[in-house]
C-alpha positions as CSV (number, residue, x, y, z in Angstrom):
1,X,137.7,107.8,35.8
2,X,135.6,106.3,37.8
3,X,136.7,102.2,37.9
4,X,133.5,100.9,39.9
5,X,130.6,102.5,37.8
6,X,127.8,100.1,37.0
7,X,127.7,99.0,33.3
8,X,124.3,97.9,33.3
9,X,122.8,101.3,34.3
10,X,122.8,105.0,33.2
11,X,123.9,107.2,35.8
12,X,122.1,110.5,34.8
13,X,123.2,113.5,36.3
14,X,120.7,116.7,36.4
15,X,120.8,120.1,38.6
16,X,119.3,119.3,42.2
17,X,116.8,122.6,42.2
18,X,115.8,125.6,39.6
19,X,113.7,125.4,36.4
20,X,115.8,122.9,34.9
21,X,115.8,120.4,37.1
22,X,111.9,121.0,37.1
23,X,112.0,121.0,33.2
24,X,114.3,117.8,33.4
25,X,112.0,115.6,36.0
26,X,109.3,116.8,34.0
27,X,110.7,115.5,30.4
28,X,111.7,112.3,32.2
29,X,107.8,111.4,34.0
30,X,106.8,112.4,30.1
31,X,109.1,109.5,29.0
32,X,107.4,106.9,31.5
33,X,110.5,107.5,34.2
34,X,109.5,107.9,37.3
35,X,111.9,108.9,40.4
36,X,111.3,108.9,43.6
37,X,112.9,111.8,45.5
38,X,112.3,111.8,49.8
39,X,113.4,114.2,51.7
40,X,115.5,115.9,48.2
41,X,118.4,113.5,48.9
42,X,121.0,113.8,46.0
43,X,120.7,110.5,44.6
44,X,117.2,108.3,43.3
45,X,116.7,105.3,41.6
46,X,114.3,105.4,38.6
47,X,110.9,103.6,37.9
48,X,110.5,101.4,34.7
49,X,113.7,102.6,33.4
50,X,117.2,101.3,34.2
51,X,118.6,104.8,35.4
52,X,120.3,106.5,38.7
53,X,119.6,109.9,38.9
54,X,122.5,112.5,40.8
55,X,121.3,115.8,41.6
56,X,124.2,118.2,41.7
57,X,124.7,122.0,40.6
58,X,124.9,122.7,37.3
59,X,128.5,123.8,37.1
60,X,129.5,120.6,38.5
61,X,127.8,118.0,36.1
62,X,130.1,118.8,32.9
63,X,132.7,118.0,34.6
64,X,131.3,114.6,36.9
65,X,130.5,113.0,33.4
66,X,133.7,113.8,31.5
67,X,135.1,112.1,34.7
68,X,132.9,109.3,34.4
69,X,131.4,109.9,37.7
70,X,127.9,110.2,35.8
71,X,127.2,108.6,32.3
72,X,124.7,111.8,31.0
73,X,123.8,115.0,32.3
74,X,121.4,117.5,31.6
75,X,122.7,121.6,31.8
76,X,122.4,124.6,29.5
77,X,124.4,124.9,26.3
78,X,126.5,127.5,28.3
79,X,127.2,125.7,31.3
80,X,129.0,123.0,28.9
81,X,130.4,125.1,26.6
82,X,132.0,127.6,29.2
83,X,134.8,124.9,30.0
84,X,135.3,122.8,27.0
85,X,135.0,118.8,28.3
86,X,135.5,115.4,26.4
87,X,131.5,114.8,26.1
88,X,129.3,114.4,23.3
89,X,125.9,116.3,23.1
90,X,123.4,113.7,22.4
91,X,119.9,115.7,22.2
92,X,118.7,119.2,22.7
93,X,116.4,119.4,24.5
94,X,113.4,122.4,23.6
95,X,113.2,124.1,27.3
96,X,115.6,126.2,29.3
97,X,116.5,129.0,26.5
98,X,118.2,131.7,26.6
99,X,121.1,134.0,25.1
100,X,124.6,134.6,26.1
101,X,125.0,138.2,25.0
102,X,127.0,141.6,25.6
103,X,125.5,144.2,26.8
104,X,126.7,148.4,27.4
105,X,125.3,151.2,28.5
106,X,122.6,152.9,26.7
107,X,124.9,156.0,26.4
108,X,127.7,154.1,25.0
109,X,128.4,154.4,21.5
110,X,128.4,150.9,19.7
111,X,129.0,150.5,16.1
112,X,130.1,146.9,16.6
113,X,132.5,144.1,17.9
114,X,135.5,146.8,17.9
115,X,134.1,149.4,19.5
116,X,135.3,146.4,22.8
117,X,138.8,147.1,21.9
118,X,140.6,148.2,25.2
119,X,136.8,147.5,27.3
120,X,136.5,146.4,30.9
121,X,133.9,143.1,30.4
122,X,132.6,141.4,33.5
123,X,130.9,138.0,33.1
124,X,130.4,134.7,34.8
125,X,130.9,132.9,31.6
126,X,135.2,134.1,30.7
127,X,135.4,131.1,28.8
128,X,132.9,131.6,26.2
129,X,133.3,135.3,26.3
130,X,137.0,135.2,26.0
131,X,137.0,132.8,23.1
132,X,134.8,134.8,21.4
133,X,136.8,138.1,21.8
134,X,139.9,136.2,20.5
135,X,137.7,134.6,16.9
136,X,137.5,138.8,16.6
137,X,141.0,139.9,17.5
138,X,139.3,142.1,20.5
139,X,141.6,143.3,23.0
140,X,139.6,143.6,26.3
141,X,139.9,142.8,30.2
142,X,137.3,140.2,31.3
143,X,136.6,141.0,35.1
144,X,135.0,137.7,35.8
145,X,132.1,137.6,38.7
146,X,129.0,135.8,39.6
147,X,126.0,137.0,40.4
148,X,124.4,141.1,39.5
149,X,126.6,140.9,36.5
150,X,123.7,143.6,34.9
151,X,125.2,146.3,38.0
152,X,128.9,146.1,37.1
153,X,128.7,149.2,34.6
154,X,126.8,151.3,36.7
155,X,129.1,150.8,39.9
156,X,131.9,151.4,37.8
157,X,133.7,147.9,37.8
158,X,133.2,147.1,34.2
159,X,132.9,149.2,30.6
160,X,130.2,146.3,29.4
161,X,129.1,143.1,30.7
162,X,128.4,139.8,29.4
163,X,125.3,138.2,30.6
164,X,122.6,135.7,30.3
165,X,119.6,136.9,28.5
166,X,116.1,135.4,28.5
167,X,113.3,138.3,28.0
168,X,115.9,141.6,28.2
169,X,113.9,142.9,31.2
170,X,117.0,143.1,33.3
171,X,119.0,144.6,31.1
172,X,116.7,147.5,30.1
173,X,115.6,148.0,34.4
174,X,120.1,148.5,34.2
175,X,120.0,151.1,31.4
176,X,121.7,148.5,29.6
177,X,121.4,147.5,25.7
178,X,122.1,144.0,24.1
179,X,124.9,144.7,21.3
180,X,126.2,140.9,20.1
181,X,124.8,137.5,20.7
182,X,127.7,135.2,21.7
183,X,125.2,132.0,22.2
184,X,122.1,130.8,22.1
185,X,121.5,128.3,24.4
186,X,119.3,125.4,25.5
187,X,119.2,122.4,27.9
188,X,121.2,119.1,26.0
189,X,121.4,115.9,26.9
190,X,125.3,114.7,27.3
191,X,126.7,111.8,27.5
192,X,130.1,110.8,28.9
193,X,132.8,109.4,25.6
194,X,133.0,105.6,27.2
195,X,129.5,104.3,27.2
196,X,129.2,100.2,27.4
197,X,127.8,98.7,24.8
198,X,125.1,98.3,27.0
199,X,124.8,101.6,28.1
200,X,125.1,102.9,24.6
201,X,121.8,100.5,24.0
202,X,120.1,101.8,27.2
203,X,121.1,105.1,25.8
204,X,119.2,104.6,22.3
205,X,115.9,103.5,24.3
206,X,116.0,107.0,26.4
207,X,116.4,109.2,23.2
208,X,113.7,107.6,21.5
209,X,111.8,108.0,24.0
210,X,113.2,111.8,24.7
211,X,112.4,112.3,21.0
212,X,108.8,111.1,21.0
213,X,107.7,113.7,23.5
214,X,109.6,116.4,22.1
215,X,108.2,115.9,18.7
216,X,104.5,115.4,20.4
217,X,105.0,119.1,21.8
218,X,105.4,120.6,18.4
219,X,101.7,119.5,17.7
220,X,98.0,119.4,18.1
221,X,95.6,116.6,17.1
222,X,92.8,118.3,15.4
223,X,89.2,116.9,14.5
224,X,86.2,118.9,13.0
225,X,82.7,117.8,11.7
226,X,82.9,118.9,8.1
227,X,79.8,118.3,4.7
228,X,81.0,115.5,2.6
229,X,80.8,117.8,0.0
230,X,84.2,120.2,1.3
231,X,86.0,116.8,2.7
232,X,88.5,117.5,-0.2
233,X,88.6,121.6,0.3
234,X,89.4,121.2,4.0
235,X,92.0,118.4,3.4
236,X,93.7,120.9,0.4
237,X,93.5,123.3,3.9
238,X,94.8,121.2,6.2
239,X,99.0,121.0,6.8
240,X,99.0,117.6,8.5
241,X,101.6,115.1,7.6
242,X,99.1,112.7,6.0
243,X,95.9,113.1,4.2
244,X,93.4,113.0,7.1
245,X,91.1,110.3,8.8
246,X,87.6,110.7,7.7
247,X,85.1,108.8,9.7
248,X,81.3,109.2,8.8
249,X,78.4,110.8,11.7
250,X,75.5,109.3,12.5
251,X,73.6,112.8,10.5
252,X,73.5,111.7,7.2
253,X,75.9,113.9,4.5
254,X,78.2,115.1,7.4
255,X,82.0,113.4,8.8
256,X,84.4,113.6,11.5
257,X,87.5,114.9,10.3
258,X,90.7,114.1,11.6
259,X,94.5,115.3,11.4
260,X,97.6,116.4,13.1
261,X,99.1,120.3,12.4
262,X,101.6,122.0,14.5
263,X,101.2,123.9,17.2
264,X,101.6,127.7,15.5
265,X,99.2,126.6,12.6
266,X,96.1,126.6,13.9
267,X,95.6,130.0,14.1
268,X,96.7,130.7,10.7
269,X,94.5,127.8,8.9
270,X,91.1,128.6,11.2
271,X,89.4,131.2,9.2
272,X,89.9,129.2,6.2
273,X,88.3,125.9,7.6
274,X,85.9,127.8,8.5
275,X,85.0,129.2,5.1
276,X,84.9,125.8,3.8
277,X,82.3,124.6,6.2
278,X,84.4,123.3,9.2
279,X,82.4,122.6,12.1
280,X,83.1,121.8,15.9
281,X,86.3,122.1,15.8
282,X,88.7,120.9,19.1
283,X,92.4,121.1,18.8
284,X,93.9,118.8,21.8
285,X,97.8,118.1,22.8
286,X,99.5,115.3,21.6
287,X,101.7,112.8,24.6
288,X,104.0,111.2,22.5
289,X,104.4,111.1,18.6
290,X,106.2,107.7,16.9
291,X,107.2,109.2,13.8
């Protein structure tokens, strides 16, 4: 444990390059905290927010806040699951998915879990992997490796691998076929298991504000001109939270229409506003959402 960390301050520990340290400076600028970065040193100071920011590789950060070293830390659901530390998962966080999954050889028969019994499995994740193969009462070898995991079949290292998966591309260029899901992962906010007081408050500001933006994504302001006379039909139409805001135009007989609908409903809901005399319609992102 570290004895000389600051109480008064959140030491927040993220990967120093790749998409999720992209996707993580991104979320925090979305949440008003700006840091300053010259030169990519490993450590910054944040903006309007009482935070320290450590950029480190991804493996590493699990185990820096269980330490203490760092009070949160930002890494995939598999990263902190692979090696099972004394932290709590505070938020997930929407970006970096993926799947941890098994894949074999399209010429491999596979009628299941068992058909693993006795298989050479090569992974970069033995923890998660093995863990799962023990739930089952699989017998199997876990070759473990890092890095072209997808080749190990066709070199003749491993019987089946057990791999990250984000669109399956890699898999299928590899002649290889997904079979079981082990996890589905995201990016989580952490948080170390002996927080100050303080901390724990400065930690209830960040999450709020985490929250706000993640719930802003989901939806789309939408406003429409719509006939007085189908304000009630399109309001029947619309999915928003609320009943909408109605504000009158200057032509006489016509309003402004007003709501909030999720992202994927647009689409669905268009055709019908349409029919009922919607107008002009702009659908616009949303920053942040106070619910």
């Amino acid at each position: 444990m570290n004895e000389n960390k600051r109480t008064t301050t959140l030491r927040l520990a993220v990967q120093k390059s790749g998409r999720l340290s992209d996707a993580s400076m991104d979320l925090l600028a979305a949440c008003g905290i700006k840091v300053s970065r010259p030169d990519r040193k490993l450590r910054a100071v944040a903006d309007h927010f009482d935070m320290e920011l450590l950029f480190l590789r991804d493996d590493d950060i699990p185990g820096y806040v269980e330490d203490g070293v760092a009070d949160l830390g930002i890494v995939g659901e598999n990263v902190l699951y692979e090696r099972e530390r004394d932290v709590k998962v505070v938020q997930k966080l929407g970006f970096g998915r993926c799947r941890l999954s098994i894949a074999v050889p399209n010429a491999m028969p596979y009628e299941g879990p068992e058909s693993l019994m006795d298989a050479h499995i090569a992974t970069s994740y033995p923890g998660l992997l093995g863990r799962y193969l023990e739930e089952r009462g699989i017998r199997a070898s876990i070759h473990e490796i890092s890095g072209s995991v997808e080749i190990a079949p066709g070199i003749g290292l491993a019987t089946a691998i057990c791999d990250l998966v984000s669109s399956g591309s890699t898999l299928i260029s590899n002649g290889l076929q997904e079979v079981e899901v082990i996890l589905r992962s995201e990016a989580v906010l952490f948080s170390t298991a002996t927080l100050t007081a303080e901390q724990e408050a400065l930690l209830a500001a960040l999450t709020f504000r985490i929250k706000s933006v993640l719930t802003a994504r989901k939806y789309r302001y939408i406003l429409m001109n719509v006939p007085n006379a189908a304000i009630d039909e399109v309001a029947a139409i619309l999915p928003g939270m609320k009943s909408p805001t109605v504000m009158p135009l200057a032509e006489e007989g016509w309003s402004s229409v007003h709501s909030v609908i999720t992202d994927d409903q647009f689409w669905d809901i268009i055709d019908q506003l349409k029919a009922a005399g919607a107008e002009g319609m702009l659908v616009t992102p949303i920053e942040k959402m106070v619910l």
